[in-house]
N, C-alpha and C positions, 0 to 999 in steps of 0.2 A: 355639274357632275362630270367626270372623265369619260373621256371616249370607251373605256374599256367597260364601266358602270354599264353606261347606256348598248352597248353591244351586248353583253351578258343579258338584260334587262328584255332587250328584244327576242333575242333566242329562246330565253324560256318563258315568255309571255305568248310570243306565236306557237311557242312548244307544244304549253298548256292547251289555249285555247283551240289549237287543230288536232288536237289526241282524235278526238270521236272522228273527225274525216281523214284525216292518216287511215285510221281503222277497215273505214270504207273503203276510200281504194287501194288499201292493200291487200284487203281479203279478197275484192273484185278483182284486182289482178292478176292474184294468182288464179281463180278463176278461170279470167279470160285469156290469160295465158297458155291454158290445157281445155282449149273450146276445141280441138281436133282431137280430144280423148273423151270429153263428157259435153252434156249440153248444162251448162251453168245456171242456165235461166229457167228448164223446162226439167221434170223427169215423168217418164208415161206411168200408167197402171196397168197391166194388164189380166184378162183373166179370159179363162175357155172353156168353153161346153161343146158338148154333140148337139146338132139339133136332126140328126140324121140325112135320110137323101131326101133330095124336093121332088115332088110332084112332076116337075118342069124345072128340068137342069138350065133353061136357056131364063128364065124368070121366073121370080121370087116372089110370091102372093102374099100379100095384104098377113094371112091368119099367121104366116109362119114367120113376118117379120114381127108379128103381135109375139110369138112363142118365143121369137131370139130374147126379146125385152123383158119378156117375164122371165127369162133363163137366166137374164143378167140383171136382173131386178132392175130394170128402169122402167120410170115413170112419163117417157118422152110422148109425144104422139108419134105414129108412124107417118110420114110426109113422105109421098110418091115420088118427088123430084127430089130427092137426097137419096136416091137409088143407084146406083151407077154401076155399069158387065166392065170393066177395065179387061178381063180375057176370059177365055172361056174355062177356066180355074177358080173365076174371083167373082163374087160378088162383094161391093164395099157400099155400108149402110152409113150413113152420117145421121148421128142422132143429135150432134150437135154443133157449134164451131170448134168443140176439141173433143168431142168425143167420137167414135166411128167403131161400125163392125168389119169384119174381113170373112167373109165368110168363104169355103170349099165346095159350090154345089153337088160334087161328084160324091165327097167326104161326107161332110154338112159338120166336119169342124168348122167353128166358127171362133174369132178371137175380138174381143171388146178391146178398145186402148184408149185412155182417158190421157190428155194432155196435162199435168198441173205444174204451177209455177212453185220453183222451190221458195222456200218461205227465206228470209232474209236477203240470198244469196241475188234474185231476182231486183229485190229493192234495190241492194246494191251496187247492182251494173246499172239498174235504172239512173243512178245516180251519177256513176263514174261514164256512160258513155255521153250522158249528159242527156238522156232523151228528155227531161221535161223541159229544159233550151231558157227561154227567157228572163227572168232575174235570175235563175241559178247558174246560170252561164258569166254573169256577172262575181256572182261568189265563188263560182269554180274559177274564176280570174284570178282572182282575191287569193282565194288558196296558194294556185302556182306561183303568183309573184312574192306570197310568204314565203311558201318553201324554198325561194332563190335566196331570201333572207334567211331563211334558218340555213340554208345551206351557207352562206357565205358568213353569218356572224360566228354559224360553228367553227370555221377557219382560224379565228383570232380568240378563243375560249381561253388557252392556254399561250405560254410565252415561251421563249427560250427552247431548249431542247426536247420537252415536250411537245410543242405549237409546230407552226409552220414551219419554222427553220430547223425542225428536224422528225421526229418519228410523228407530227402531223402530217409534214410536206411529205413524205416519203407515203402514207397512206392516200394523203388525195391525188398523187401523182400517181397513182398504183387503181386506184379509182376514178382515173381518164384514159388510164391506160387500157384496161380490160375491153369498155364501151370504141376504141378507135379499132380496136383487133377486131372484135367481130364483125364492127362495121366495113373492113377493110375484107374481112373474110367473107361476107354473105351479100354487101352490100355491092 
């Protein structure tokens, strides 16, 4: 079979079978791209009630953190040592590892905030920043050294003035260009 067969052959066979992870990290990119705009991985829930003034503005008794949790419909037990005076403004209740109150002794607002992971978008970074490490670090290999072949069989798809020696070269060389400016700008 001719060199060209088999270049073609390879491009759209790595094409096909890395569709579904292209996907991944590209939507993860974008992403984590704009991690100083949103949190990708995390968005809170929040919600607020009065529970009025305390008793003892400098600590929070046992009955009135039983009333926070009935205010905020949880079923948690109240734990003494997940209490904590961060200032004389705040009492902050931890009812769980992502859940917590914030309460305003003086106010007695009080604000519930649950941690949750966004559903896909979490998978996804899990995936692209490679946290589960061991054989997928092997197939994240796999990947990048396809995508140097699809990058590179893309090169030679087309011939003649189409291709490289003309309105292809002129695009890949327009697509080394952009990445050496910025680098030369920021870096």
């Amino acid at each position: 079979m001719a060199a060209r067969k088999w270049n073609i052959l390879i491009h759209r066979y790595l094409g096909y079978y890395f569709f579904g992870l292209t996907v991944v990290y590209s939507v993860s990119g974008l992403a984590v791209n704009h991690f100083e705009e949103w949190n990708s991985n995390y968005f809170s829930i929040k919600k607020e009630t009065k529970l009025g003034p305390l008793k003892n503005k400098e600590e929070i008794s046992v009955e009135e953190v039983k009333s926070l949790f009935q205010n905020f419909d949880l079923k948690n037990e109240v734990k003494e040592g997940n209490i904590f005076y961060p200032s004389e403004k705040e009492i902050e209740i931890l009812v769980s590892e992502s859940e917590k109150i914030n309460l305003n002794p003086e106010t007695g607002n009080a604000v519930y905030e649950k941690i949750v992971k966004r559903p896909i978008l979490h998978q996804f970074n899990f995936l692209h920043l490679n946290e589960p490490q061991k054989l997928w670090s092997f197939y994240a290999d796999f990947f990048a050294i396809s995508l140097l072949f699809i990058a590179i069989t893309g090169m030679f798809m087309k011939k003649g003035k189409e291709g490289l020696i003309g309105k292809g070269g002129i695009l890949a060389i327009s697509g080394l260009i952009i990445p050496i400016i910025f680098l030369i700008y920021y870096y």
